[in-house]
C-alpha positions as CSV (number, residue, x, y, z in Angstrom):
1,X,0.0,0.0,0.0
2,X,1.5,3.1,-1.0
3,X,1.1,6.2,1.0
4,X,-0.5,9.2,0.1
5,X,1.6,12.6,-0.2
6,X,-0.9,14.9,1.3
7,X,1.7,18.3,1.5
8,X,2.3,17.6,-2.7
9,X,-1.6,16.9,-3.1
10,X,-2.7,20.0,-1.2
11,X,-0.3,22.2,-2.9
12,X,-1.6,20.9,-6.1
13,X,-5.2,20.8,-5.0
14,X,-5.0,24.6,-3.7
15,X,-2.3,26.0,-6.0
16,X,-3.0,24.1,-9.2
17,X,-6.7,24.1,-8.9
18,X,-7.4,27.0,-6.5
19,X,-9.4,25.1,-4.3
20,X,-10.3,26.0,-1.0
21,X,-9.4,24.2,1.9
22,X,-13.0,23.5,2.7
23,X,-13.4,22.1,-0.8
24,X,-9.9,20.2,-0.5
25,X,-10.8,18.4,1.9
26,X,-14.3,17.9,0.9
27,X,-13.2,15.4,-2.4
28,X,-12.3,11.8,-2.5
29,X,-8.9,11.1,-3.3
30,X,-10.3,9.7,-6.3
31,X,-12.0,13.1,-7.3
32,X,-8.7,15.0,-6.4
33,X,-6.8,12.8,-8.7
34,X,-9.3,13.2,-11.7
35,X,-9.6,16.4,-11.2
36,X,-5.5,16.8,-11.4
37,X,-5.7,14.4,-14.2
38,X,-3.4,11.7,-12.5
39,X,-3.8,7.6,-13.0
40,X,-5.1,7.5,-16.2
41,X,-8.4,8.6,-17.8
42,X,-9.3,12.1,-19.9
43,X,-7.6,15.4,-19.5
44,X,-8.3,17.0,-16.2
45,X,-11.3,19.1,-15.5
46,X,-10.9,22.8,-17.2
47,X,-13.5,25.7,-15.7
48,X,-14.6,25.4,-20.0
49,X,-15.5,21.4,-19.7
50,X,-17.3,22.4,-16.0
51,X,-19.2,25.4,-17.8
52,X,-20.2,23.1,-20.6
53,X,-21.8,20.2,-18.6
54,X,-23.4,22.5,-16.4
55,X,-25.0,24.1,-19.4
56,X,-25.8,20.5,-21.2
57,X,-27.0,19.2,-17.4
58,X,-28.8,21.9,-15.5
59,X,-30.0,21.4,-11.6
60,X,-33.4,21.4,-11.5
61,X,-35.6,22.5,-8.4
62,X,-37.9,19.9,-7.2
63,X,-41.1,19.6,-9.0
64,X,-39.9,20.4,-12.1
């Protein structure tokens, strides 16, 4: 079992991605490492890719 390098992963999750430490420390380590585009998969998550799904999928209220 390898383990994790949380001073490289925060600098990364709040320098690279401008997370806040509230949001750091709400994701998986499986979200953090898609979201840094780390261990395989597509290219990691852009502000443009988030605006476009939230455009194609929008939240809708209950009842609607």
């Amino acid at each position: 079992m390898s383990r994790i390098n949380w001073p490289r992963l925060m600098g990364a999750g709040l320098r690279v991605l401008g997370l806040r430490p509230a949001e750091f420390w709400a994701l998986t380590p499986a979200e953090l490492m898609l979201m840094l585009g780390v261990g395989g998969g597509d290219a990691p998550l852009t502000r443009d890719r988030l605006d476009q799904l939230i455009r194609a999928f929008p939240d809708e209220e209950k009842g609607q």
